[in-house]
N, C-alpha and C positions, 0 to 999 in steps of 0.2 A: 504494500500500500504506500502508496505516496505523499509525503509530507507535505502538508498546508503552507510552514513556516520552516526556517531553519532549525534545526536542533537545539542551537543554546538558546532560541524565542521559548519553540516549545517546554522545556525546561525551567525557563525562568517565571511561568504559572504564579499567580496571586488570586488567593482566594478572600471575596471580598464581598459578608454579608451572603453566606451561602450562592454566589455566582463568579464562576470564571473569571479573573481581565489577565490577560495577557500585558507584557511587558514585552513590547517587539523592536527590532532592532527598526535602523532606517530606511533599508530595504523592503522588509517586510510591511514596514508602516506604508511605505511607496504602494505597493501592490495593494494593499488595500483600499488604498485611498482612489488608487487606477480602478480597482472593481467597482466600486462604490460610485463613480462619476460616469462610467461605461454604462451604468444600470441605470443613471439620471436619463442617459441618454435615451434607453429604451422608455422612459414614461411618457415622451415626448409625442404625441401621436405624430405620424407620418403628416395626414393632410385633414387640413379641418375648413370648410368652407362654407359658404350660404346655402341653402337646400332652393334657392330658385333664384336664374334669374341670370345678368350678365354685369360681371362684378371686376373690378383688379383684382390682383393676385402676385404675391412674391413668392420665391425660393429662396430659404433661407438657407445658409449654411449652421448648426449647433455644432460646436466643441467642445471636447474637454478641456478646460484650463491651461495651458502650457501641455497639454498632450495631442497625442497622433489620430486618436480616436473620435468619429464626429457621424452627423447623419444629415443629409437634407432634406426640407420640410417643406412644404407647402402653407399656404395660408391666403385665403380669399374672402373679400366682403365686402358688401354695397356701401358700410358705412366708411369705408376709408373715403368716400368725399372724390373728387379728383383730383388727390394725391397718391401713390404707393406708400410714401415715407408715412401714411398715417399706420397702416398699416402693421409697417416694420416698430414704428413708438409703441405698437399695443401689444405688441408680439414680445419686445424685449424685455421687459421687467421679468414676466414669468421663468422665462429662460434663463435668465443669471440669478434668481432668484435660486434655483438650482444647482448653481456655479458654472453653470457652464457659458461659455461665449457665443455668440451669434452676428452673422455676418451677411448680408444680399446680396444673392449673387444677380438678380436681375428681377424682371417683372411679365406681368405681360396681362391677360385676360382672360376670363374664364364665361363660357356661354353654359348653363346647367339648367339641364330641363330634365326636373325629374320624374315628371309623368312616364316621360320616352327613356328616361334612364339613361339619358346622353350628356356625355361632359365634352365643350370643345376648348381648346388652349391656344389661346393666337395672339398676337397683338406685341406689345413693349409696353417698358416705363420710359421716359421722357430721363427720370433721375438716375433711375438706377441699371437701364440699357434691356435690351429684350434677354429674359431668361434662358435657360435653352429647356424648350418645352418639351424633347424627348424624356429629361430626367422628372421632369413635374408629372407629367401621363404616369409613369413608373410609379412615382409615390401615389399619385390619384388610384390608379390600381387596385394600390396594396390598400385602401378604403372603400373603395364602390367595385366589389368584385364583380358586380352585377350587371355594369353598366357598359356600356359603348363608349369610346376615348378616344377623343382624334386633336392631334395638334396639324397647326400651319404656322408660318410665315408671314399672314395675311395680317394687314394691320387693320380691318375688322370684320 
């Protein structure tokens, strides 16, 4: 079986009010704290967007903190107004609230008609450059398994 921790981690065991804590080296604190922010990442839903209608929409990038590990997300809504950057200000709290960092890689539009279960992905942001809608279809996917996904080029 394969150890969790180093040997003299595991070893160095403090028992405190009948529960476990561990005394871990820096290494080991490292790993943990990588586990533990890799997992933020997964709470993150992939794409969350308005259930009708034709709305912006950005790609965010999510990071770990000074690490290699990240995921990008989706996020569309009528109430960003005719801006994206409102969008990305309502997006951001929650995410670092998390620790982790957040980044736009672009923007663009989202047509969703849920009657027909069709999501279309076209257009740009003005601020933040056209997203690339192949990776946004993908995360839409992995949310509306149900539905029919089409991205363009088409600015509308």
């Amino acid at each position: 079986m394969r150890q969790s921790f180093h040997e003299h981690c595991a070893a160095g065991m403090v028992y405190v009010v009948g529960r476990a804590v561990t005394r871990l080296c820096v290494p080991c604190t490292v790993r943990i704290f990588t586990v533990a922010m890799a997992d933020a990442l997964g709470k993150v839903p992939d794409a969350e967007v308005d259930p009708e209608g034709t709305f912006k929409y950005i790609l965010v990038r999510i990071k770990v903190k000074d690490g290699t590990e990240y995921k990008d997300i989706v996020r569309g809504t009528k109430s960003a107004g005719q801006y994206h950057n409102h969008i990305f200000e309502k997006v951001t709290p929650p995410i670092m609230a998390l620790g982790l960092e957040c980044n736009c890689l672009g923007g663009g539009k989202i047509e969703h008609n849920s009657k027909d279960k069709k999501l279309r992905v076209f257009g740009e942001s003005t601020g933040y450059g056209k997203a690339d809608h192949s990776v946004s279809v993908e995360k839409l996917k992995s949310v509306f398994k149900d539905y029919e996904i089409t991205w363009s080029d088409d600015k509308e």
